[in-house]
C-alpha positions in Angstrom: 13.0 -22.3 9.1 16.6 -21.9 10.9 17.3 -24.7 8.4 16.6 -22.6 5.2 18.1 -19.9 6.8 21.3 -21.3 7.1 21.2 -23.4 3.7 20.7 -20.0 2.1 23.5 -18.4 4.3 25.8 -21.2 3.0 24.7 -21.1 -0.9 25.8 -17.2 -1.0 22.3 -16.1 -1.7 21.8 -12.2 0.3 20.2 -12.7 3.4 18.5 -10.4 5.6 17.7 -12.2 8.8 15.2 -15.2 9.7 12.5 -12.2 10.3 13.0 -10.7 6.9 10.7 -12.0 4.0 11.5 -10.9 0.4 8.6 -9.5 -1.3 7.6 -9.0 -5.0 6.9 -5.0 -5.0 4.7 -3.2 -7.4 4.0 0.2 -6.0 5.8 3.2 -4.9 3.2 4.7 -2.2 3.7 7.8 -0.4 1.6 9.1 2.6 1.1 12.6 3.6 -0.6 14.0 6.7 -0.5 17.8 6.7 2.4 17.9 4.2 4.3 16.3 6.5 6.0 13.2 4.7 5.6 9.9 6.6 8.1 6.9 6.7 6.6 3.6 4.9 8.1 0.4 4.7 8.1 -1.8 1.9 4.9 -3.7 3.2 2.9 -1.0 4.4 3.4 0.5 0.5 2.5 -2.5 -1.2 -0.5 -2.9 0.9 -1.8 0.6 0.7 -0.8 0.7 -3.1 -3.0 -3.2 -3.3 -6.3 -1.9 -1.6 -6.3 1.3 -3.4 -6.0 -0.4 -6.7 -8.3 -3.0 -5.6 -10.9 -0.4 -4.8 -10.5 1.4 -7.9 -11.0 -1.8 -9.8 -14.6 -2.3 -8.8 -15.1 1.6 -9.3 -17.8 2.7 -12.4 -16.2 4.0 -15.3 -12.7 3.0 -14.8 -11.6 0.2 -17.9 -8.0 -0.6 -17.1 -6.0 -0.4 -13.5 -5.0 3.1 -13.2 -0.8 4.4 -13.2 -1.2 6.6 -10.7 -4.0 7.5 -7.8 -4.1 10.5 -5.7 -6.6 10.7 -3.0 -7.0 13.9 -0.9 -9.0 13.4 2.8 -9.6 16.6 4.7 -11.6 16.4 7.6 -15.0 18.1 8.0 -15.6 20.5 10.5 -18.8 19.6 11.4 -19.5 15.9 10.6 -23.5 15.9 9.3 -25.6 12.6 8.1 -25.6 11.9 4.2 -27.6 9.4 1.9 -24.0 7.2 1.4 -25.3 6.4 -2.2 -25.4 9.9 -3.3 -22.8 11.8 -4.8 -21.7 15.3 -2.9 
């Protein structure tokens, strides 16, 4: 690795660090927790932005990978049982 690091150094190719990894990225994620904007690196937004597409692939009714997805969570104040394969 301290090889490649230093053949890329010497080529004139940007480098970041031996720690740093270059990533392809293909979403713009944001988080929110009661509207209070939280910091996300590159990899935690691709990874959020991957499972939630990935989850909404294998949703009914949905033909094509969606553009955008907003999901709201707002915690119950009293949690209570529920049959998990009805809809609310």
């Amino acid at each position: 690795m301290i090889y490649q690091f230093r053949k890329l150094a010497l080529s004139g190719e940007k480098v970041l660090g031996e720690k740093h990894r270059i990533m392809k990225k293909s979403f713009n994620t944001e988080m929110y927790v009661d509207g209070k904007k939280l910091p996300l690196n590159n990899f935690v937004q691709e990874t959020i932005g991957n499972i939630m597409a990935g989850f909404c692939k294998s949703l009914k009714g949905l033909d094509m990978a969606p553009e955008l997805i907003e999901v709201r969570i707002k915690r119950v104040e009293k949690p209570t049982d529920v049959d998990a394969h009805l809809y609310p």
